[in-house]
Structures are given as structure tokens and as C-alpha cells.
N, C-alpha and C positions, 0 to 999 in steps of 0.2 A: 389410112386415116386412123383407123385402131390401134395401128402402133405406135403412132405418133401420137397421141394421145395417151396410150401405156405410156410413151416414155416421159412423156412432162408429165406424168402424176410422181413416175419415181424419183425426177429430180425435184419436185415441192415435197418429199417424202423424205429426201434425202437431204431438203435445209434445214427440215423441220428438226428431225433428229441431229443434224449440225448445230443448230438453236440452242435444241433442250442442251445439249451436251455441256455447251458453250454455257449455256446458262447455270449449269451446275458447277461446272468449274468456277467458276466467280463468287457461287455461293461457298462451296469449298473453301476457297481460297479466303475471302473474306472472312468466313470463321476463324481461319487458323488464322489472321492476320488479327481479329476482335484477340481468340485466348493467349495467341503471344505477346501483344499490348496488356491485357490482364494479368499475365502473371509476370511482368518484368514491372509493373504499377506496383504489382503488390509488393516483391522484391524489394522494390526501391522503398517504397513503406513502410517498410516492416525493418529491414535496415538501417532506414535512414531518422525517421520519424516515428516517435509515440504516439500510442494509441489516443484519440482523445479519451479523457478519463470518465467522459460517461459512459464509455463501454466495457462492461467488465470483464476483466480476466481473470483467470485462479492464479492465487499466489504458487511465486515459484516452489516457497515454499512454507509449513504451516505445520507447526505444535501448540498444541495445548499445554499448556503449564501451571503451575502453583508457583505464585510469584512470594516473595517474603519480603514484607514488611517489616519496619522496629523504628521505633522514635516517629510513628508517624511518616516514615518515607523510604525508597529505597530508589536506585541510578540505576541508567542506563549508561554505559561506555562502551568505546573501540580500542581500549587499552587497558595494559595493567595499570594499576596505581602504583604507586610506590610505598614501602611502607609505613604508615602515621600520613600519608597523602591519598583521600580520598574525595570524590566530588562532595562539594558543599552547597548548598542554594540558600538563597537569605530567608527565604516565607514569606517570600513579598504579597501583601493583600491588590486585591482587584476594587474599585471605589465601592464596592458592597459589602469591606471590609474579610472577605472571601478570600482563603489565601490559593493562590495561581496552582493548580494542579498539575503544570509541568513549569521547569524554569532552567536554563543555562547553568551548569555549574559554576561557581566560582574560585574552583578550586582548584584538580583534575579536571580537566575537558571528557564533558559528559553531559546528561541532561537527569534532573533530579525530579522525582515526582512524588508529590505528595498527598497522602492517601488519610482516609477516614479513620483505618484500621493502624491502631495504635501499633500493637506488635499481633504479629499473627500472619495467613494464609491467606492469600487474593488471588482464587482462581481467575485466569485470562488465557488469552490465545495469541499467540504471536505470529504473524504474514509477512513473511516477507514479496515482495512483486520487483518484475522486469521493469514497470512505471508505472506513475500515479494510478493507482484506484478508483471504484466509483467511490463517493462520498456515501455511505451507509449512514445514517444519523438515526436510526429509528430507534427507539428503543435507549437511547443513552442522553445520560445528563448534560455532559459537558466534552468537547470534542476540542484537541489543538496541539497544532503540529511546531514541533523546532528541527534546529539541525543538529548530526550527530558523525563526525567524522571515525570511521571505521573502514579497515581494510580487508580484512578477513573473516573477525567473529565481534561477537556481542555479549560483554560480561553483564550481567545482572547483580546486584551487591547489595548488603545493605550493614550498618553499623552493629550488627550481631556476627558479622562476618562468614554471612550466607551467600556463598556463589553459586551462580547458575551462568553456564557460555552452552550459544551456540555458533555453529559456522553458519558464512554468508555465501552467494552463492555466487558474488562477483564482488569486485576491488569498491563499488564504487563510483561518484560521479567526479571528473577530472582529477588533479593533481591532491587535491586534502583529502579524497575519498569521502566525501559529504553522501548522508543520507537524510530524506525526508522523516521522519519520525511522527505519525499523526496517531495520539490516547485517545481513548475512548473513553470514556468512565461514567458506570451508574453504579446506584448505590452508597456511593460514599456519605452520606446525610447520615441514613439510618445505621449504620454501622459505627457511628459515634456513641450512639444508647448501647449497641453491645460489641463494644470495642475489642472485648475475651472469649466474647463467647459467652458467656454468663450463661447458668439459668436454664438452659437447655436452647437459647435462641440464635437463630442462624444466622451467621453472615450476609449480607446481602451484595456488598459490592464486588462489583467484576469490570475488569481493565481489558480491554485490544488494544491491541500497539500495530501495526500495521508501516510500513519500511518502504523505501524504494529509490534508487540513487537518484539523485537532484540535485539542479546548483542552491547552493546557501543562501537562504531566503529569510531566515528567524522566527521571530515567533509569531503565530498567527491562529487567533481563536475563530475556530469555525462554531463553534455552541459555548456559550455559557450560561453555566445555571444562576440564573436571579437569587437564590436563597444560599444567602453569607454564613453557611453553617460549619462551613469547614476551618474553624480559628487555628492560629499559630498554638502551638500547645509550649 
């Protein structure tokens, strides 16, 4: 009777541990079956699909610059100009008599931005990103993005015949190589009173330019500043 009772204790001993084993194999497996569905999600993601843009990422990549001004304005392009052919923009006013701080060339294909700072230095920061950005608006006047076809690099220019290029770190969005272009700009009001520098008083306006390939969308104001200070000169 005592052994036959040892013995059914070791075969329920012996499901038991058949059970647990069983039972861990499944948990096991199920894991590897969750992180390989995970990381072939993200794969496909990250491959396939941008980030949405309220998640930030670091620009691919990021200098600080001193941008140059003259006449009131200076271009961005993805090309040389030709010689006596450089981008042009009309100064077209905003209904607040406010002339548009960025605008399609009319000239050269480019985009023309027009600044507070008559001739002179506008520290900025240039970002380039893999896709749209979070929208950062703190701190700045007036925010608006156009398009800007470019394959390789980014001349900087302006009618004193100041160049600044840098390289890009890909072709591009489809066949034109289109990129997003989104300024930032504050400062540019008070920088009209000291257009030189005058006097010992400092500049105040500062530009971001911020980049990242996209299809051709135009122009689209994400902030405008209310106060029409910025006239055609």
C-alpha cells in the first residue's frame, strides 16, 4: 500500500513538473514571438514611415552660423546662380502692410528672406532633419515654411556677394529633390532702430531655418507677427 502510494505521489510530481516546464515554454516562446513582432513593427516604421512630428528627433545635422545680410534680404538655393542671375523676390506685403519674411524667388529658384537688418550679421542656426520636426514656436515672432529644391548642398548668398554652402546629408524628396524649409525669426522689429549697429547697440534679431525632405507644399505661415513693422525699403 506504501508503495503504491509513493508511486502516484511521483507520477503527480512528475505532471507537475511536466506543467511548470510546459508552462514556461509558452511563456518563453510567447516572448520571443512579442520581441520579434516588435522589432520587425519597428523595422517596418522606421523604414517605411515618419515619425509623427510631435516626437522630436535631433537634427541629422546642425551649425550655427552668421548669416549675411544686404539690401535688407538674402536667399536660400540648391544651385549656382548664373552670373547677373540671382534669386529675386517682389516684397510682397501681408494685409498688415508687413512685408512676408520668406517668399519664392522670382528669378533663380530659391527662396528669399527678408530681414529687419539692413546690411549686416544675423546670427542663426541651421537643422537639417530625416522628417518634419516638432514645431518649436516659443520664443519667435514669426514662423513659415516654402519649398526649396536641392540635391546635395545649400548656397546662402546675398547682393554683396557673400556666400556661405553647406552639404546635405541626402538627395532629397522624389524626382525635384524638394525640401521643407521652415524660418523662424525674432527680432526683426527692433533691429530696424539699429539697423548698423549704431551707438554701441546690439542687434537683436536671430533666424532658424530648419530643413527636411518633403513633397512641394508652398508657402504656409505657421506664426505671424500682428505688428507691420517690417516695410519694403
Amino acid at each position: 500500500m506504501t508503495a503504491v502510494l509513493a508511486d502516484a505521489g511521483l507520477v503527480r510530481c512528475a505532471r507537475n513538473l511536466k506543467a511548470k516546464s510546459v508552462q514556461r515554454d509558452e511563456v518563453d516562446r510567447s516572448w520571443r514571438l512579442h520581441r520579434g513582432a516588435v522589432g520587425v513593427a519597428q523595422g517596418a516604421y522606421a523604414g517605411t514611415f515618419r515619425l509623427p512630428p510631435t516626437i522630436s528627433r535631433r537634427p541629422a545635422v546642425q551649425r550655427d552660423m552668421t548669416l549675411h545680410t544686404a539690401y535688407t534680404h538674402y536667399w536660400i538655393t540648391g544651385s549656382e546662380p548664373e552670373p547677373g542671375e540671382v534669386p529675386k523676390g517682389a516684397g510682397r506685403q501681408r494685409d498688415n502692410g508687413r512685408v512676408e519674411a520668406l517668399e519664392a524667388s522670382e528669378a533663380h529658384p530659391g527662396l528669399v528672406i527678408w530681414t529687419g537688418v539692413q546690411h549686416g550679421d544675423i546670427p542663426a542656426v541651421v537643422r537639417v532633419h530625416e522628417s518634419e520636426p516638432e514645431l518649436d514656436g516659443e520664443g519667435w515672432d514669426e514662423i513659415v515654411e516654402g519649398d526649396l529644391q536641392a540635391e546635395s548642398y545649400v548656397q546662402l548668398g546675398n547682393l554683396d556677394g557673400q556666400l556661405q554652402e553647406f552639404d546635405l546629408p541626402g538627395p532629397g524628396h522624389g524626382d525635384g529633390h524638394n525640401w521643407r524649409v521652415r524660418l523662424s525669426v525674432k527680432g526683426a522689429d527692433d533691429s530696424l532702430a539699429v539697423a548698423y549697429e549704431e551707438d554701441g547697440r546690439e542687434l537683436t534679431e536671430r533666424h532658424r531655418i530648419d530643413m527636411w525632405p518633403a513633397p512641394e507644399t508652398g508657402l504656409l505661415w505657421l506664426r505671424e507677427d500682428a505688428r507691420g513693422f517690417r516695410k519694403p525699403q
